[in-house]
The first five atom37 places (N, CA, C, CB, O) and aatype in JSON, in Angstrom:
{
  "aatype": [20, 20, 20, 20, 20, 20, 20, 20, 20, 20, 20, 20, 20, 20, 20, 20, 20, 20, 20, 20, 20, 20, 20, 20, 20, 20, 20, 20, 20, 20, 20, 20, 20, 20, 20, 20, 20, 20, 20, 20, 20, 20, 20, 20, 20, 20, 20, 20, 20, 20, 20, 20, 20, 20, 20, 20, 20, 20, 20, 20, 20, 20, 20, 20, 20, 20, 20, 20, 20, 20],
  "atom_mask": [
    [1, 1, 1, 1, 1],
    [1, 1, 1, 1, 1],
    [1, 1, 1, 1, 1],
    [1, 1, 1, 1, 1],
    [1, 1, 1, 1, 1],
    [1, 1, 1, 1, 1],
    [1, 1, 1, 1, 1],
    [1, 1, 1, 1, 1],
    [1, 1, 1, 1, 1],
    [1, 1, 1, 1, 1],
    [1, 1, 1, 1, 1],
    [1, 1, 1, 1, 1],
    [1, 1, 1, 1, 1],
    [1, 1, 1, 1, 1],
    [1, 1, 1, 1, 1],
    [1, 1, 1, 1, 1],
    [1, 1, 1, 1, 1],
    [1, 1, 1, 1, 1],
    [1, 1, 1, 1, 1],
    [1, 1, 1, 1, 1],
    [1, 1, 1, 1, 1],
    [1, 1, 1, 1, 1],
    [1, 1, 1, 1, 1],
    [1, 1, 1, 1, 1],
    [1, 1, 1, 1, 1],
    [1, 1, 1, 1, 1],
    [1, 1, 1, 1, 1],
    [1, 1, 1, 1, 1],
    [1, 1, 1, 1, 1],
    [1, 1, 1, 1, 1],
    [1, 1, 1, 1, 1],
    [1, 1, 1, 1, 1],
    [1, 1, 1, 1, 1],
    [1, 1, 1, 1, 1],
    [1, 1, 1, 1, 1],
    [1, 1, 1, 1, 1],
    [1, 1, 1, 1, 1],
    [1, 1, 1, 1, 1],
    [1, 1, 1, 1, 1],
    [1, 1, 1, 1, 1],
    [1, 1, 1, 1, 1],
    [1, 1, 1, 1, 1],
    [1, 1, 1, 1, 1],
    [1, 1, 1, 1, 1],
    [1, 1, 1, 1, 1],
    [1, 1, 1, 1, 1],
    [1, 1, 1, 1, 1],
    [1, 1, 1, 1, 1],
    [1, 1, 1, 1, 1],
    [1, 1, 1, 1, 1],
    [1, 1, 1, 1, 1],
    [1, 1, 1, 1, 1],
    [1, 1, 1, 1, 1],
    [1, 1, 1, 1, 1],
    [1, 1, 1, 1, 1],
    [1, 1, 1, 1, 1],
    [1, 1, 1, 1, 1],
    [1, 1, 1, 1, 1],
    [1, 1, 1, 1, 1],
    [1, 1, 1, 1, 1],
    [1, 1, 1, 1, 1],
    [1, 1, 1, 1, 1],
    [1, 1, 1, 1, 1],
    [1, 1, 1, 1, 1],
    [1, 1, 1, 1, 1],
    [1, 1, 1, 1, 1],
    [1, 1, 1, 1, 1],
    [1, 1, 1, 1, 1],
    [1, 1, 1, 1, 1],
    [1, 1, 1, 1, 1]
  ],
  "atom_positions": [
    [[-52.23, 9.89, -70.92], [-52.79, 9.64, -69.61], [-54.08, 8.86, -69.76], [-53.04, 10.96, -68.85], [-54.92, 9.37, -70.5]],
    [[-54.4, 7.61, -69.15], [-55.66, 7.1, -69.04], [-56.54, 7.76, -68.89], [-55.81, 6.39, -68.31], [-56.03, 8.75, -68.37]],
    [[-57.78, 7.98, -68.99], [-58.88, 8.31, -69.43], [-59.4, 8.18, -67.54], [-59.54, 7.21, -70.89], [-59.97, 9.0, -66.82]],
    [[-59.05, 7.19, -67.34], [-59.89, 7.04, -65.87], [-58.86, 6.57, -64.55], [-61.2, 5.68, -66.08], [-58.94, 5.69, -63.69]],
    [[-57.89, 7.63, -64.89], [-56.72, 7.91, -64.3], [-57.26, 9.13, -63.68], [-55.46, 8.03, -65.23], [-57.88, 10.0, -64.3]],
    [[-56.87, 9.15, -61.78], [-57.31, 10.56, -60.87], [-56.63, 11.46, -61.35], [-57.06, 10.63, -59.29], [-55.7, 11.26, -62.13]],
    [[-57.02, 12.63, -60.92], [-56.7, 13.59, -61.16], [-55.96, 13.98, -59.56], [-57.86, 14.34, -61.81], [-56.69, 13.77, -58.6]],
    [[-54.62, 14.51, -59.27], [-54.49, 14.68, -57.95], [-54.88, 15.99, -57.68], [-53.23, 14.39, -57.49], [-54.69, 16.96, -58.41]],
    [[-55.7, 15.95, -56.04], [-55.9, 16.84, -56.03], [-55.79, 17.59, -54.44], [-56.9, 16.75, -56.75], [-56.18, 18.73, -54.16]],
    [[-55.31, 16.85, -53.74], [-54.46, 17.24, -52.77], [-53.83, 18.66, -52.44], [-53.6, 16.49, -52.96], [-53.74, 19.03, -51.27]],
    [[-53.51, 19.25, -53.21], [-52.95, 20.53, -53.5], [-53.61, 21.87, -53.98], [-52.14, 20.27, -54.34], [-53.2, 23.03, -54.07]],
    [[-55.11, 21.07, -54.33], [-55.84, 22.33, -54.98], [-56.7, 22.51, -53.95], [-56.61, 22.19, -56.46], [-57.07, 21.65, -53.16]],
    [[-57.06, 23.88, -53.98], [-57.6, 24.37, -53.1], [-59.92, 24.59, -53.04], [-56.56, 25.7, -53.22], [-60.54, 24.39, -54.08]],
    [[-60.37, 24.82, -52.24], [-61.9, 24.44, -52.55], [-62.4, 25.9, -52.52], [-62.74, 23.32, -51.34], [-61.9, 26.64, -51.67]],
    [[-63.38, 26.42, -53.38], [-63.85, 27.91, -53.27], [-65.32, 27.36, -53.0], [-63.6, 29.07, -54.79], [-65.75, 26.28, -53.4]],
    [[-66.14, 28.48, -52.08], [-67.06, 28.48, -51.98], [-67.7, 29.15, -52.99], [-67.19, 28.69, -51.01], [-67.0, 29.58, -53.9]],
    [[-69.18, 29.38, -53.03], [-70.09, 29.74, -53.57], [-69.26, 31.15, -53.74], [-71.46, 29.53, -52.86], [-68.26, 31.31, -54.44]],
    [[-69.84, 31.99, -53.02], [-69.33, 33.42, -52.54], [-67.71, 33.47, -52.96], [-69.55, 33.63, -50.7], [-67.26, 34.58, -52.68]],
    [[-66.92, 32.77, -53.42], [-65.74, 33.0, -54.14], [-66.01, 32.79, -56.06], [-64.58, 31.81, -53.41], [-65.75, 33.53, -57.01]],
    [[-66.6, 31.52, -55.95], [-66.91, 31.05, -57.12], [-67.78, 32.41, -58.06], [-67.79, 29.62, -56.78], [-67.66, 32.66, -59.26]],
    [[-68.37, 32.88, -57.36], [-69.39, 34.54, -57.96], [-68.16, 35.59, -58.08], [-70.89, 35.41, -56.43], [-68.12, 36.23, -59.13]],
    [[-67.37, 35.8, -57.3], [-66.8, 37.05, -57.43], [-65.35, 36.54, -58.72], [-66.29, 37.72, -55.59], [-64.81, 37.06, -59.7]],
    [[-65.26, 35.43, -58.06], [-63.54, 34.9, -59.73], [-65.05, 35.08, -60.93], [-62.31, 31.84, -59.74], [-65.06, 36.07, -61.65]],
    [[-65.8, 34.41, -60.99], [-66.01, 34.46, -62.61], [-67.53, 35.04, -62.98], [-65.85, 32.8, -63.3], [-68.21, 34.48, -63.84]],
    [[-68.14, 36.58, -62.03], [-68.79, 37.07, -62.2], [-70.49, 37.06, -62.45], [-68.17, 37.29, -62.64], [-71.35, 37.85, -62.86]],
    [[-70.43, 35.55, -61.9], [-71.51, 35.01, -62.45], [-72.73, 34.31, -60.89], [-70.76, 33.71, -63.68], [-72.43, 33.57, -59.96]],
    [[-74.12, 34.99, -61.25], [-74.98, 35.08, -60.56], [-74.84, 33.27, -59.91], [-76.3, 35.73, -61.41], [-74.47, 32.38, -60.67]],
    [[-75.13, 33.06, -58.71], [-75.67, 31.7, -57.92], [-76.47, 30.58, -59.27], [-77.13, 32.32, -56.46], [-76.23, 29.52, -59.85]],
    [[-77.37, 31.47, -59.24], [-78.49, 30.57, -60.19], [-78.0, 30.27, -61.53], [-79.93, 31.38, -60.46], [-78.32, 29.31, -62.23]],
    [[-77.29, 31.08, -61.76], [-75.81, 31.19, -63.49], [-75.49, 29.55, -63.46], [-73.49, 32.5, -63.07], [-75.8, 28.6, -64.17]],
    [[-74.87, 29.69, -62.49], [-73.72, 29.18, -62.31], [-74.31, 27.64, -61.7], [-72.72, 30.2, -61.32], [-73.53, 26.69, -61.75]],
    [[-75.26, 27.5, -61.31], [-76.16, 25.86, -61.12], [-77.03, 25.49, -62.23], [-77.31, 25.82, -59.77], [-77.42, 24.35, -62.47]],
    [[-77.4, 26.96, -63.13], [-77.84, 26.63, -64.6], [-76.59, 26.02, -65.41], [-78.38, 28.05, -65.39], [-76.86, 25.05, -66.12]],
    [[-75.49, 26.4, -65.38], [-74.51, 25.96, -66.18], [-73.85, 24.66, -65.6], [-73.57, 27.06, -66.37], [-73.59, 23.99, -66.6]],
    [[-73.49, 24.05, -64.63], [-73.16, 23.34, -64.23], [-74.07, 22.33, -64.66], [-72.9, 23.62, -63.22], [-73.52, 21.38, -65.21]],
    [[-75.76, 22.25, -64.51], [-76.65, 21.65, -65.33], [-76.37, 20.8, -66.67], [-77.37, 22.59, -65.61], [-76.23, 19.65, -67.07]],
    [[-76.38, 22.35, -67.15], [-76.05, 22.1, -68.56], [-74.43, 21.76, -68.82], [-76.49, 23.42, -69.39], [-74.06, 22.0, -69.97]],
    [[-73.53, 21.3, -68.0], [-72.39, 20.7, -68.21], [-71.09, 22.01, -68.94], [-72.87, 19.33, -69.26], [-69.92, 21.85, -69.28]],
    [[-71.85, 23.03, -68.94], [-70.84, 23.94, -69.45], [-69.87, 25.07, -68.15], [-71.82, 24.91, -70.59], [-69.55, 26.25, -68.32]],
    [[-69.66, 24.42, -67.22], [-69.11, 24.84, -66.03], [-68.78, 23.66, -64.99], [-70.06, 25.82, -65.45], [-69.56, 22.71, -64.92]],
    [[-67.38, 23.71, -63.98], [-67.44, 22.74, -63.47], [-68.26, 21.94, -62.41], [-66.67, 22.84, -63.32], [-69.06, 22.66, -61.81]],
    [[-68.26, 20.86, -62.1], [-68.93, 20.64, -61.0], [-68.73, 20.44, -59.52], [-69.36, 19.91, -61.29], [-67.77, 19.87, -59.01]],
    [[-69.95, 21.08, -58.75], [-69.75, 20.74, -57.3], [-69.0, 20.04, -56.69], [-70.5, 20.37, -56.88], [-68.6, 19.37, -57.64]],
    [[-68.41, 19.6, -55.73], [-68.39, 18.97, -55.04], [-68.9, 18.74, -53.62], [-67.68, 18.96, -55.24], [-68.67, 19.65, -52.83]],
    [[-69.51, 17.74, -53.2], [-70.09, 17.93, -51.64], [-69.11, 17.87, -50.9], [-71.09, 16.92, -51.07], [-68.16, 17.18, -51.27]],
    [[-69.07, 18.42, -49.89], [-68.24, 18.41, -48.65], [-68.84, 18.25, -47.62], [-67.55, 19.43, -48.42], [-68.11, 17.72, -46.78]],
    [[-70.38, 18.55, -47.07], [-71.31, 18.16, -46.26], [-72.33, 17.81, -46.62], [-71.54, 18.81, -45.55], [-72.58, 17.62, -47.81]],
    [[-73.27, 17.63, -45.51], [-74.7, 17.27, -45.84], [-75.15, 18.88, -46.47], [-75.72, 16.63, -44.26], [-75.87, 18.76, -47.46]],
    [[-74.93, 20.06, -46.16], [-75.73, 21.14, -46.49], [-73.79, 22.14, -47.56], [-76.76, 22.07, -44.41], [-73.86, 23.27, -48.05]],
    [[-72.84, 21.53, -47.57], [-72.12, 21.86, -48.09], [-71.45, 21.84, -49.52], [-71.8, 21.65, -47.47], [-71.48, 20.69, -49.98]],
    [[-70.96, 22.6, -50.24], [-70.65, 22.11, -51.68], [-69.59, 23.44, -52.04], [-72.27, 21.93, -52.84], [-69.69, 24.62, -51.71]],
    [[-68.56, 22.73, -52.86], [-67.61, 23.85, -52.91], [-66.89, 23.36, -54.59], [-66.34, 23.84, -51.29], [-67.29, 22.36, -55.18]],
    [[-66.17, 23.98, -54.97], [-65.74, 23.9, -56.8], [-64.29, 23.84, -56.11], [-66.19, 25.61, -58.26], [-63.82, 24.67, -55.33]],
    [[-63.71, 22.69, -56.56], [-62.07, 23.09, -57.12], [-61.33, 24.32, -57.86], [-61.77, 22.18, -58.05], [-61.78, 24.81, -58.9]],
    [[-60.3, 24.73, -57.31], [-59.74, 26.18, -57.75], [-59.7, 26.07, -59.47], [-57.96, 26.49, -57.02], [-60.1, 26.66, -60.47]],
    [[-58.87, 24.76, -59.01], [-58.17, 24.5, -60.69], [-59.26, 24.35, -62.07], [-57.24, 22.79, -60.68], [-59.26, 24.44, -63.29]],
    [[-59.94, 24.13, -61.21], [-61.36, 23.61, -62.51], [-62.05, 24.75, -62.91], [-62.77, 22.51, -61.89], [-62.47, 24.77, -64.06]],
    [[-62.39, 26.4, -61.64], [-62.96, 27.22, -61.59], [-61.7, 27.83, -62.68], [-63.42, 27.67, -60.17], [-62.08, 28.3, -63.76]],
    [[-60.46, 27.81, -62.41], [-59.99, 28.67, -63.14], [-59.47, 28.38, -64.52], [-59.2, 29.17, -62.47], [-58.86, 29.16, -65.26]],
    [[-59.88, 26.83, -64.81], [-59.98, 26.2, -66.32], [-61.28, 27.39, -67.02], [-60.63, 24.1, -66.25], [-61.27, 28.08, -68.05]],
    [[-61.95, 27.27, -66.31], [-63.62, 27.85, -66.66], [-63.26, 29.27, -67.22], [-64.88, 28.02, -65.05], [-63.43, 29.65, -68.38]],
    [[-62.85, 29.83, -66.43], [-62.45, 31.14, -66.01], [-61.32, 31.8, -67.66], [-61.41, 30.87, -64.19], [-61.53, 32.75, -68.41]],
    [[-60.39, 30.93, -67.62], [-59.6, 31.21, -68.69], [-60.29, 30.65, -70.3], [-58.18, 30.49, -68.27], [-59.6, 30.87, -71.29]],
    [[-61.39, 30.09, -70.44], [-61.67, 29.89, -71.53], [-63.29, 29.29, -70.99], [-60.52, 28.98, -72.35], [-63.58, 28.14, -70.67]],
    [[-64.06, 30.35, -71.03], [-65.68, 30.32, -70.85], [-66.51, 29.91, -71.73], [-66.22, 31.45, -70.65], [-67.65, 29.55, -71.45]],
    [[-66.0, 29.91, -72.94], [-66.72, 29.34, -73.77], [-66.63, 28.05, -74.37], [-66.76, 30.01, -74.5], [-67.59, 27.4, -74.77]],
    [[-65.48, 27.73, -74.4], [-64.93, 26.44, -74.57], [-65.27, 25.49, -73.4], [-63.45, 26.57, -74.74], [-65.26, 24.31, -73.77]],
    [[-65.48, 25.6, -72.49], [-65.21, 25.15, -71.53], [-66.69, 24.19, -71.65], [-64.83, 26.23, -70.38], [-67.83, 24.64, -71.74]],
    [[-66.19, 22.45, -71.63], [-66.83, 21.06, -71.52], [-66.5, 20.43, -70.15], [-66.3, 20.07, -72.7], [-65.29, 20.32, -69.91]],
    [[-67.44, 19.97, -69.16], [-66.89, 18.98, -68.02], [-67.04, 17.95, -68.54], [-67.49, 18.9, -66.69], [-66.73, 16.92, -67.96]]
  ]
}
């Protein structure tokens, strides 16, 4: 697969904050520290005051936490 080939994503679903804490146990501030530091996935905006994680990416994270590179 190309390198800078989309990813479809039509089908996956968007978790909020308040979902994103309870799937992978991890505090607000965790979880914008890690995203930082590239070891968790990233945001996406959906509004001006909105931002939500892809299922599929949360639950890449989720199944292998330590491994886990964006």
């Amino acid at each position: 697969m190309n390198a800078l080939a989309q990813i479809d994503r039509r089908a996956d679903s968007i978790l909020r904050i308040s979902d994103v804490r309870r799937r992978t146990g991890l505090s607000t501030a965790t979880i914008y520290r890690r995203e930082a530091a590239r070891t968790f996935p990233r945001k996406q905006h959906l509004g001006p005051k909105m931002v939500g994680w892809y299922q599929s990416d949360v639950d890449a994270w989720v199944a292998d936490p330590v491994g886990y590179r964006s």
